[in-house]
PDB file of N, CA, C and O in Angstrom:
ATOM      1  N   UNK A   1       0.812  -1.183   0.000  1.00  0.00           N
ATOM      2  CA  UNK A   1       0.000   0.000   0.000  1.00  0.00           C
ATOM      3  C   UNK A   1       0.860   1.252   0.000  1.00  0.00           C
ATOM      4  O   UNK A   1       0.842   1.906  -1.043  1.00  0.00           O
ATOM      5  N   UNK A   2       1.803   1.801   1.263  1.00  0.00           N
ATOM      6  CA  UNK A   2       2.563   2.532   1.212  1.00  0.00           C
ATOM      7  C   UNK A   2       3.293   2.192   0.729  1.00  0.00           C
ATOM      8  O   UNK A   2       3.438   0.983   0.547  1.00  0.00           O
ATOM      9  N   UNK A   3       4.531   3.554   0.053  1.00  0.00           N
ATOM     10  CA  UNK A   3       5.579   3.502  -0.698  1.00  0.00           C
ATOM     11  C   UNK A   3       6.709   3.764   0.595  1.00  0.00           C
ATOM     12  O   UNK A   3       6.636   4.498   1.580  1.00  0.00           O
ATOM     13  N   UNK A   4       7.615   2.964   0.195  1.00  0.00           N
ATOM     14  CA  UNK A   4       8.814   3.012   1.836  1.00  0.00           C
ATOM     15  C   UNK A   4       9.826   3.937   0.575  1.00  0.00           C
ATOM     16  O   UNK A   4      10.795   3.220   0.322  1.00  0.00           O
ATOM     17  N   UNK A   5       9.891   5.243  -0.248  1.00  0.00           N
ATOM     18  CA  UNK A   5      10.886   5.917  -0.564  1.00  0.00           C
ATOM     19  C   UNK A   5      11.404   6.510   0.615  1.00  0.00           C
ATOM     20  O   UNK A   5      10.770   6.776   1.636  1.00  0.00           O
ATOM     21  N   UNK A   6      12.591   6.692   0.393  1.00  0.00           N
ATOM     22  CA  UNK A   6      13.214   7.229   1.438  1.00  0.00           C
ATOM     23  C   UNK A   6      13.131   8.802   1.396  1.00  0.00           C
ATOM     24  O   UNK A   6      13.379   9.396   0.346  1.00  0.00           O
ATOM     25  N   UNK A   7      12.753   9.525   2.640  1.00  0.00           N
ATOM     26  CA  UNK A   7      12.548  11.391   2.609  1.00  0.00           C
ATOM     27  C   UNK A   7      13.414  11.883   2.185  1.00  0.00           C
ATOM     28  O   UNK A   7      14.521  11.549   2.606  1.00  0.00           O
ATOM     29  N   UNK A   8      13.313  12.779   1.282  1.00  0.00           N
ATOM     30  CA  UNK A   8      14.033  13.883   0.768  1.00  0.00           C
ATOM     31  C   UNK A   8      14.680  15.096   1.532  1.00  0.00           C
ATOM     32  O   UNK A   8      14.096  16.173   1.414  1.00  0.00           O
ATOM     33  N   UNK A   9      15.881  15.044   2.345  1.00  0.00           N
ATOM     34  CA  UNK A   9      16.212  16.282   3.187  1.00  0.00           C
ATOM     35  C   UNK A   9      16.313  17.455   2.458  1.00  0.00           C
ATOM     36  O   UNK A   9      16.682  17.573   1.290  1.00  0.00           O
ATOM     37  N   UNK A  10      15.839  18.606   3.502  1.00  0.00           N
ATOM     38  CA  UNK A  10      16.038  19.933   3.023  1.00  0.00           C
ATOM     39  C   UNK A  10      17.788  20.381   2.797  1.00  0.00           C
ATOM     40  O   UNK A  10      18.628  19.811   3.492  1.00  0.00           O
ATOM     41  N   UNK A  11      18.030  20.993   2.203  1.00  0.00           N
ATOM     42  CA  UNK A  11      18.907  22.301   2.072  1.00  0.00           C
ATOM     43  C   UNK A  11      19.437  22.699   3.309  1.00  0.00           C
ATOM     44  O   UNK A  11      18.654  23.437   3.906  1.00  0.00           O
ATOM     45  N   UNK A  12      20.972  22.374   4.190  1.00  0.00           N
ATOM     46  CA  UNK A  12      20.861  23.273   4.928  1.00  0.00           C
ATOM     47  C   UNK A  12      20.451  24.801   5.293  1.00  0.00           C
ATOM     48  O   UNK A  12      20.013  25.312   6.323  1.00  0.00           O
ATOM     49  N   UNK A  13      20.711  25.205   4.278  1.00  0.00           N
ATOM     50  CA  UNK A  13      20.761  26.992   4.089  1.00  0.00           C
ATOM     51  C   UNK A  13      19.109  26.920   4.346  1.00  0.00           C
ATOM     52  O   UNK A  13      18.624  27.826   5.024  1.00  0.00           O
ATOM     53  N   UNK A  14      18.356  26.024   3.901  1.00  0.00           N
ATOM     54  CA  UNK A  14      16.707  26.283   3.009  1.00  0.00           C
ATOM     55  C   UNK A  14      16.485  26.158   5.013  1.00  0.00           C
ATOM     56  O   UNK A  14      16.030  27.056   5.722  1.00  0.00           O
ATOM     57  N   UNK A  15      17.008  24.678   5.518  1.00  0.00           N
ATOM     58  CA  UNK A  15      16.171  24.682   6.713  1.00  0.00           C
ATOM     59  C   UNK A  15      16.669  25.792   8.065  1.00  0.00           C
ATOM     60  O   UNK A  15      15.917  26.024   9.012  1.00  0.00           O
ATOM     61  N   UNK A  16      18.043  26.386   7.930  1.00  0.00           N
ATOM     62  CA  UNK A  16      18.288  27.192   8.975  1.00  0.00           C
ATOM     63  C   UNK A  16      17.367  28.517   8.673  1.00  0.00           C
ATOM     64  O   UNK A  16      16.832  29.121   9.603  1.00  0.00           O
ATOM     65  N   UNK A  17      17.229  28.900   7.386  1.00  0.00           N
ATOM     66  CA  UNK A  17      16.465  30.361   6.870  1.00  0.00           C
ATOM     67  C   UNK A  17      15.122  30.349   7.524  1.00  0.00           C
ATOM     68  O   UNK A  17      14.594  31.035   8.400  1.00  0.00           O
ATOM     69  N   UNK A  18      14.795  29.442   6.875  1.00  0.00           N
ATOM     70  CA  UNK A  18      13.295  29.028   7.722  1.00  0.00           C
ATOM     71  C   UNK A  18      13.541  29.256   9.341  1.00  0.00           C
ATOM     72  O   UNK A  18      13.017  30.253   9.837  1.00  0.00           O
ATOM     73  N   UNK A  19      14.171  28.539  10.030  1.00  0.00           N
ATOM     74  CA  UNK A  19      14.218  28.782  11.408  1.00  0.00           C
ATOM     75  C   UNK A  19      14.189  30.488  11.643  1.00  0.00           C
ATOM     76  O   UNK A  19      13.120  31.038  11.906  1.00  0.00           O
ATOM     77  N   UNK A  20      15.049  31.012  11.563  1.00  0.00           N
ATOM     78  CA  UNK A  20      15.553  32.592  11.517  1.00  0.00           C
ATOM     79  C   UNK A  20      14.080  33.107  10.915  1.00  0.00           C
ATOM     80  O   UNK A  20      13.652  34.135  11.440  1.00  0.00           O
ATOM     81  N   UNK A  21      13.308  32.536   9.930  1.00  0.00           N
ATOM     82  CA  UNK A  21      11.664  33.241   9.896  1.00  0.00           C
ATOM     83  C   UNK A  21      11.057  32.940  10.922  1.00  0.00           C
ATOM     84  O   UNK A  21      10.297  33.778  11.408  1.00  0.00           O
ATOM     85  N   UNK A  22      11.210  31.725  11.511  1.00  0.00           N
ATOM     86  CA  UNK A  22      10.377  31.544  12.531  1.00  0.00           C
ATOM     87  C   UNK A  22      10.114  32.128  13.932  1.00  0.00           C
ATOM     88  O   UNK A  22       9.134  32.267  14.664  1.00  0.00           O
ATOM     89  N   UNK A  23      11.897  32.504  13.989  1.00  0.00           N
ATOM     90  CA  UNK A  23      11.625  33.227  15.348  1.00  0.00           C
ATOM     91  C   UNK A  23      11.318  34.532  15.088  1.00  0.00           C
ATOM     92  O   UNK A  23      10.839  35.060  16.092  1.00  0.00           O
ATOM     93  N   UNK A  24      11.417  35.447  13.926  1.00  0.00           N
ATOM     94  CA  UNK A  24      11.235  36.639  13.872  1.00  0.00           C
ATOM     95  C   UNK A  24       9.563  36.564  13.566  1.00  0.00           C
ATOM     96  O   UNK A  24       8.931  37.589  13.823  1.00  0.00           O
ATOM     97  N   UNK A  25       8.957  35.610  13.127  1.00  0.00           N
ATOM     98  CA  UNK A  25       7.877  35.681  13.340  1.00  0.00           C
ATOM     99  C   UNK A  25       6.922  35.271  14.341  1.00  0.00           C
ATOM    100  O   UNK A  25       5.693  35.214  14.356  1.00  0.00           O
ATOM    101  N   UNK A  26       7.742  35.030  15.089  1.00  0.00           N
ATOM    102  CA  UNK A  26       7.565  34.541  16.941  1.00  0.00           C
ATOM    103  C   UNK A  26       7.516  36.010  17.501  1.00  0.00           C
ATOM    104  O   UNK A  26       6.601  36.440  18.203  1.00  0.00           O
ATOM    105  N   UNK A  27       8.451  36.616  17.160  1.00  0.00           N
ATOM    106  CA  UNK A  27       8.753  38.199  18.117  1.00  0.00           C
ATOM    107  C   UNK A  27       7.942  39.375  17.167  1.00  0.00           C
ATOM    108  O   UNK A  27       7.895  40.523  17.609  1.00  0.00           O
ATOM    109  N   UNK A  28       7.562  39.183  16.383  1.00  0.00           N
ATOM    110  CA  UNK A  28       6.935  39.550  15.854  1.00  0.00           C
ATOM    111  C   UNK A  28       4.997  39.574  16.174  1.00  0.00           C
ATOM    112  O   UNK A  28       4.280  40.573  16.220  1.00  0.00           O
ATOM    113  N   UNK A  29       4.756  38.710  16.276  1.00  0.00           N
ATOM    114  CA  UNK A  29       3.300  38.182  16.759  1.00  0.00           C
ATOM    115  C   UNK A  29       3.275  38.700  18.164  1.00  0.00           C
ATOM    116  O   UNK A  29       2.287  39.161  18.736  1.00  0.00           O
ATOM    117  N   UNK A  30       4.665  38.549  18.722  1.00  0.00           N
ATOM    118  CA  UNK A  30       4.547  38.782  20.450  1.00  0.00           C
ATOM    119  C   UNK A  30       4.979  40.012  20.602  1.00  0.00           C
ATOM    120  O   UNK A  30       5.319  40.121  21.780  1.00  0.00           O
ATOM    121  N   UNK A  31       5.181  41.213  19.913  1.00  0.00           N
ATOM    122  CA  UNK A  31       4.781  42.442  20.012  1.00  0.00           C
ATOM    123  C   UNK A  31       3.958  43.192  19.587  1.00  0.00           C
ATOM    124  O   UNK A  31       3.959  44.400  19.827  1.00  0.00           O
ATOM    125  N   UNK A  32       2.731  42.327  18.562  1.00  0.00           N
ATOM    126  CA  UNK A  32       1.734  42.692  18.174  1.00  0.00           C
ATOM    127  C   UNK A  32       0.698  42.589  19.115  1.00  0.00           C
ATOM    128  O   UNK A  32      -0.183  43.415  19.352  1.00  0.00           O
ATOM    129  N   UNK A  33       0.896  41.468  19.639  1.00  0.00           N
ATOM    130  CA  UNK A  33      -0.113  41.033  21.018  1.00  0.00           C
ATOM    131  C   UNK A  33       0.165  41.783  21.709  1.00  0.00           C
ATOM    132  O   UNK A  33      -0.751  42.521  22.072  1.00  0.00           O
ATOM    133  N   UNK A  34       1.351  41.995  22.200  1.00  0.00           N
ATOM    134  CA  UNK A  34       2.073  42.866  23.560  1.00  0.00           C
ATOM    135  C   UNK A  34       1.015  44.289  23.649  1.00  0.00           C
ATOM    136  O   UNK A  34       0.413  44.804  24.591  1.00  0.00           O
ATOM    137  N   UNK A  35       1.125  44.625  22.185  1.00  0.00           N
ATOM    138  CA  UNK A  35       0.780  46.032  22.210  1.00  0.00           C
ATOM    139  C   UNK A  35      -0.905  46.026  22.072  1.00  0.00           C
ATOM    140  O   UNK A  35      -1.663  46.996  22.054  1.00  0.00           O
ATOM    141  N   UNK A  36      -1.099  45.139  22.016  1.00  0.00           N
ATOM    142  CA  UNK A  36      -2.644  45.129  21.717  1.00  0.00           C
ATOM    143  C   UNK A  36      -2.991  45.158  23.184  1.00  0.00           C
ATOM    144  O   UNK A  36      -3.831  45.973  23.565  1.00  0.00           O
ATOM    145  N   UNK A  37      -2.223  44.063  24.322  1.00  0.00           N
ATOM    146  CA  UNK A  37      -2.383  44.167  25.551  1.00  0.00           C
ATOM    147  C   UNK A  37      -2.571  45.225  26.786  1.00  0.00           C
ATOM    148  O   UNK A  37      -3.334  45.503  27.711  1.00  0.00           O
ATOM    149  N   UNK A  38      -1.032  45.722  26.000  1.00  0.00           N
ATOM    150  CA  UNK A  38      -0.982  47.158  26.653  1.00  0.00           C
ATOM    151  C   UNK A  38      -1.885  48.234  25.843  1.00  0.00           C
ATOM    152  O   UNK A  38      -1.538  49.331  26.280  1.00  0.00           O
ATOM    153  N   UNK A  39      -2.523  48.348  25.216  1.00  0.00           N
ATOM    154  CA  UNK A  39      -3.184  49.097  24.924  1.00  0.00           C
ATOM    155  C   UNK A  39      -5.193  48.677  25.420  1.00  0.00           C
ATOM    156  O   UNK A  39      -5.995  49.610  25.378  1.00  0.00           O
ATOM    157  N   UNK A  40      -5.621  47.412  25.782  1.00  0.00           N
ATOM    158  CA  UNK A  40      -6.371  47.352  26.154  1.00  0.00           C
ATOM    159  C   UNK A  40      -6.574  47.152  27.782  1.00  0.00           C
ATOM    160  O   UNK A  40      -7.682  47.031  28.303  1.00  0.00           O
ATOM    161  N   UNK A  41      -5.507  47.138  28.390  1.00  0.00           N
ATOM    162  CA  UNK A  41      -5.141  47.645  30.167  1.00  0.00           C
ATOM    163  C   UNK A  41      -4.684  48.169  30.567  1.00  0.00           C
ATOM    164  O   UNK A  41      -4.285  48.124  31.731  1.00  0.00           O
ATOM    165  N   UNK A  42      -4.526  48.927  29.773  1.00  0.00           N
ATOM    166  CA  UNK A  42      -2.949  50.377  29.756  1.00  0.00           C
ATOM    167  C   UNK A  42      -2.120  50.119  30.610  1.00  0.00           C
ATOM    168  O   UNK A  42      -1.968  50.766  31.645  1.00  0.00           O
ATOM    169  N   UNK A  43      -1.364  48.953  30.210  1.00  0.00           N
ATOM    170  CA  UNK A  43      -0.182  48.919  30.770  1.00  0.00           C
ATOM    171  C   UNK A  43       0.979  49.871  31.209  1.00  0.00           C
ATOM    172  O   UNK A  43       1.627  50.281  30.246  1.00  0.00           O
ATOM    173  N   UNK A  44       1.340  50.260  32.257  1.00  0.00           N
ATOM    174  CA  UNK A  44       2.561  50.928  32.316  1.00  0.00           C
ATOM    175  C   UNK A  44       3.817  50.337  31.746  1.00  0.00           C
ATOM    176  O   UNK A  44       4.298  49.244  32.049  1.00  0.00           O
ATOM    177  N   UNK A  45       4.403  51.425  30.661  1.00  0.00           N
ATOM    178  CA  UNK A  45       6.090  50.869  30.234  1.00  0.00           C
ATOM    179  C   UNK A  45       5.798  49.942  29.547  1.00  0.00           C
ATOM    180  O   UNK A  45       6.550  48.987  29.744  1.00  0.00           O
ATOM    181  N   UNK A  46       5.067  49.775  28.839  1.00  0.00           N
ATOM    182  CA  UNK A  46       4.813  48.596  27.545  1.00  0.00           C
ATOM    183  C   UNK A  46       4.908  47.105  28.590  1.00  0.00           C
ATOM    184  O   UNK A  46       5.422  46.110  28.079  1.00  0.00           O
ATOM    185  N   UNK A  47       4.549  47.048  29.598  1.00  0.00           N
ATOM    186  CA  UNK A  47       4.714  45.505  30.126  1.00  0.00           C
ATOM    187  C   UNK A  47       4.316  44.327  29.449  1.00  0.00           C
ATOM    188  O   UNK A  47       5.117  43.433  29.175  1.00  0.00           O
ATOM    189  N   UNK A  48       2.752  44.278  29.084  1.00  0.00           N
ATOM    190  CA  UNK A  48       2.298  43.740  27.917  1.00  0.00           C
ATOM    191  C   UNK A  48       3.366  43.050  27.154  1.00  0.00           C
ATOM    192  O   UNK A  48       3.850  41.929  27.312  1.00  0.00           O
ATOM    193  N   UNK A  49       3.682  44.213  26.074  1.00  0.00           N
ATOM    194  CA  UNK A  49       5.044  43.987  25.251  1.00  0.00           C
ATOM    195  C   UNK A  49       6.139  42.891  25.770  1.00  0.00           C
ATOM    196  O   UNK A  49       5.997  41.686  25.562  1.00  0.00           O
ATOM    197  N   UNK A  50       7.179  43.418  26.426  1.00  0.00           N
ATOM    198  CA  UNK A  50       8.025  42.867  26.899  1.00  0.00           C
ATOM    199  C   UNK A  50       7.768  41.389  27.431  1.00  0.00           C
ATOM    200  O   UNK A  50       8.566  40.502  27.128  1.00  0.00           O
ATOM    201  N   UNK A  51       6.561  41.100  28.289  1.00  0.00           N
ATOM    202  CA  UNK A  51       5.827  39.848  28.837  1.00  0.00           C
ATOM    203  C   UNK A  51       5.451  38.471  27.603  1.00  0.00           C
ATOM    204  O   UNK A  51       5.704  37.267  27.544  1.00  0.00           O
ATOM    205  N   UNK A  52       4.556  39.700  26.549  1.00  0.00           N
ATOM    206  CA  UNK A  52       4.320  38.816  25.303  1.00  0.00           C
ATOM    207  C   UNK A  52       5.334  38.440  24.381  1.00  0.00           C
ATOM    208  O   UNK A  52       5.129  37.450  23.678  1.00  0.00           O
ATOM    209  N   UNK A  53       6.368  39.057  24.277  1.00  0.00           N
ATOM    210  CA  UNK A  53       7.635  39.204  23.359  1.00  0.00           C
ATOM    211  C   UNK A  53       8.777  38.110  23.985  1.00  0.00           C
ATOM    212  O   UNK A  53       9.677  37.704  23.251  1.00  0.00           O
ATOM    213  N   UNK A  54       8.684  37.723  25.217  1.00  0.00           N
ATOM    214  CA  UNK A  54       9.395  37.072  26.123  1.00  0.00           C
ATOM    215  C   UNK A  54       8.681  35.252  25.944  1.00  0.00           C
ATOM    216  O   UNK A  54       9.187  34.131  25.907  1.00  0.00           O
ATOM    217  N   UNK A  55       7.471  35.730  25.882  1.00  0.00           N
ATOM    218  CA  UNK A  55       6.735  34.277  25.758  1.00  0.00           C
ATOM    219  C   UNK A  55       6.727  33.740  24.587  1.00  0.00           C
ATOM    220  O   UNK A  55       6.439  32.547  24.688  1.00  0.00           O
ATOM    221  N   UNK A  56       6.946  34.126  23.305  1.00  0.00           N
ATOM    222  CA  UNK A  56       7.118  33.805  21.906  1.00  0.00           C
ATOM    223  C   UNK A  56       8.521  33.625  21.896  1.00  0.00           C
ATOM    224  O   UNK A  56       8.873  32.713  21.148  1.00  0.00           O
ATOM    225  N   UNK A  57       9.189  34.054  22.333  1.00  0.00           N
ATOM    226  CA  UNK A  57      10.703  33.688  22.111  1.00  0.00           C
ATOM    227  C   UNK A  57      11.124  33.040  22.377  1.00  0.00           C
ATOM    228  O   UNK A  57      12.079  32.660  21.700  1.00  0.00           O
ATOM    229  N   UNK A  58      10.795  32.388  23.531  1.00  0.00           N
ATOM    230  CA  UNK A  58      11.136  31.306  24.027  1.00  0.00           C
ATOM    231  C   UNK A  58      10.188  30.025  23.835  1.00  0.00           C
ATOM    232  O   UNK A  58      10.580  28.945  24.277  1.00  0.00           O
ATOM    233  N   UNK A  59       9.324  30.091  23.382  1.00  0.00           N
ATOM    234  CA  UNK A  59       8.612  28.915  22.613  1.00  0.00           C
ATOM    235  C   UNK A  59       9.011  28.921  21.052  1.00  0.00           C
ATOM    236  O   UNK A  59       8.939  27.802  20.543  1.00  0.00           O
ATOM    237  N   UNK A  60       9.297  29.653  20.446  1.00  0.00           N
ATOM    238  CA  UNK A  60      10.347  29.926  19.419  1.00  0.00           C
ATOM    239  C   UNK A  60      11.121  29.140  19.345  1.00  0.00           C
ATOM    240  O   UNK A  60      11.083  28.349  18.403  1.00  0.00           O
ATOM    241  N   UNK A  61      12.260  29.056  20.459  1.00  0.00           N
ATOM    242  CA  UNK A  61      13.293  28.689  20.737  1.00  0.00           C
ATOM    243  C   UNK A  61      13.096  27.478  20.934  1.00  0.00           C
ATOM    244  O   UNK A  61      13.770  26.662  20.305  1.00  0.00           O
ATOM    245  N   UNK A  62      12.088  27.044  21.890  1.00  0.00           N
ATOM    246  CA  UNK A  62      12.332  25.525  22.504  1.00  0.00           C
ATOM    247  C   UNK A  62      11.498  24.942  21.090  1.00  0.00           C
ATOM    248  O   UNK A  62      11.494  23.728  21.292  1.00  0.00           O
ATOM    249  N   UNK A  63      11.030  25.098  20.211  1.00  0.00           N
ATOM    250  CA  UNK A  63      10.337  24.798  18.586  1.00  0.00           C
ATOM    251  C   UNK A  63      11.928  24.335  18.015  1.00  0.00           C
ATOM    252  O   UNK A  63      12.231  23.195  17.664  1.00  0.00           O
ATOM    253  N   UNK A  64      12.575  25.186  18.023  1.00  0.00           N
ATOM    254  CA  UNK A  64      13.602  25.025  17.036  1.00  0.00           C
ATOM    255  C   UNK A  64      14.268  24.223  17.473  1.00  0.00           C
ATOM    256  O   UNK A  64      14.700  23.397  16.669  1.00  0.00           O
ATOM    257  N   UNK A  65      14.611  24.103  18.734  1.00  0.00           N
ATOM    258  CA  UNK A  65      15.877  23.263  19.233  1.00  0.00           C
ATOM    259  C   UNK A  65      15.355  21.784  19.577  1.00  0.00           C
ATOM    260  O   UNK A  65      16.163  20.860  19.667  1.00  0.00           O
ATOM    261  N   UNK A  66      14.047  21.601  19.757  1.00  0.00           N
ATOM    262  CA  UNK A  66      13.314  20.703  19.438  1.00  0.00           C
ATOM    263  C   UNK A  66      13.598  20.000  18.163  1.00  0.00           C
ATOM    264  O   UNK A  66      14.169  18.912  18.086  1.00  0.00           O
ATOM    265  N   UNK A  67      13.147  20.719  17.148  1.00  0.00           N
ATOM    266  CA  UNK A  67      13.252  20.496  15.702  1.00  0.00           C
ATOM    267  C   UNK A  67      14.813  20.172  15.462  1.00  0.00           C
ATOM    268  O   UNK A  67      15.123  19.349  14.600  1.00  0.00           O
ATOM    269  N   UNK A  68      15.533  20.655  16.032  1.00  0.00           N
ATOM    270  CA  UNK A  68      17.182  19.884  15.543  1.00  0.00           C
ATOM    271  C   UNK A  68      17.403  18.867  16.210  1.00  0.00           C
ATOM    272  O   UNK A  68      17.902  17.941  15.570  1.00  0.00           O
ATOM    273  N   UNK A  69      17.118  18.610  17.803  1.00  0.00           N
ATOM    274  CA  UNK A  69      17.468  17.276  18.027  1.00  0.00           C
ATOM    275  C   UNK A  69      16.789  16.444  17.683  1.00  0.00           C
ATOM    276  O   UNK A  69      17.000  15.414  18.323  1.00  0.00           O
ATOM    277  N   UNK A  70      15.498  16.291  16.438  1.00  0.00           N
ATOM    278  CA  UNK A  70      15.157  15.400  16.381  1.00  0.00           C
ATOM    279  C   UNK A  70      15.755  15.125  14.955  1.00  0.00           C
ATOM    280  O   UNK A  70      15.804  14.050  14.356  1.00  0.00           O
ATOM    281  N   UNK A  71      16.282  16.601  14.486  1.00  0.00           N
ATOM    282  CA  UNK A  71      16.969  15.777  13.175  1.00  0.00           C
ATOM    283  C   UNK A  71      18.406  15.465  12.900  1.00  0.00           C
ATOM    284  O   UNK A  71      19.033  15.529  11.842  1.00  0.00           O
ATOM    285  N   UNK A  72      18.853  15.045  14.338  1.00  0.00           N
ATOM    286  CA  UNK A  72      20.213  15.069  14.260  1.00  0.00           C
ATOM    287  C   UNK A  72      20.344  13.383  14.795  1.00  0.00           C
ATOM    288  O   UNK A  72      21.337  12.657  14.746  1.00  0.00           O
ATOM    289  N   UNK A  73      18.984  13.081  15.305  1.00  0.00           N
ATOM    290  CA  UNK A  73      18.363  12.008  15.490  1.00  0.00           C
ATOM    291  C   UNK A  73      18.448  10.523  13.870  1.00  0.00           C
ATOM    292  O   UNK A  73      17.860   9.448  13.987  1.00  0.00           O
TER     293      UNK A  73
END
């Protein structure tokens, strides 16, 4: 039924680029939120920001480093 071809690896360059989108689109989302936050509890000093920007980055992070030890696997 299934075909056992063997997977086609990416490109280093293709799969680190991608990563480097990912987190900027991690910190990205989490200062859009941030500010949406602080702007609907009026945060003092952008807290919001910094709080939401902190929480994407580091799920960002643990995504990616995830994603390499399993392909180093």
């Amino acid at each position: 039924m299934g075909s056992s071809k063997p997977q086609k690896q990416l490109n280093p360059y293709l799969r680190y680029s991608s990563m480097a989108f990912e987190l900027a689109g991690a910190l990205l989302l989490g200062y859009w939120v941030g500010r949406w936050i602080d702007r609907e509890w009026l945060l003092p000093k952008s807290l919001g920001t910094m709080v939401s920007m902190m929480i994407c980055l580091f799920a960002a992070l643990f995504h990616i480093l995830r994603n390499l030890m399993k392909s180093q696997s």
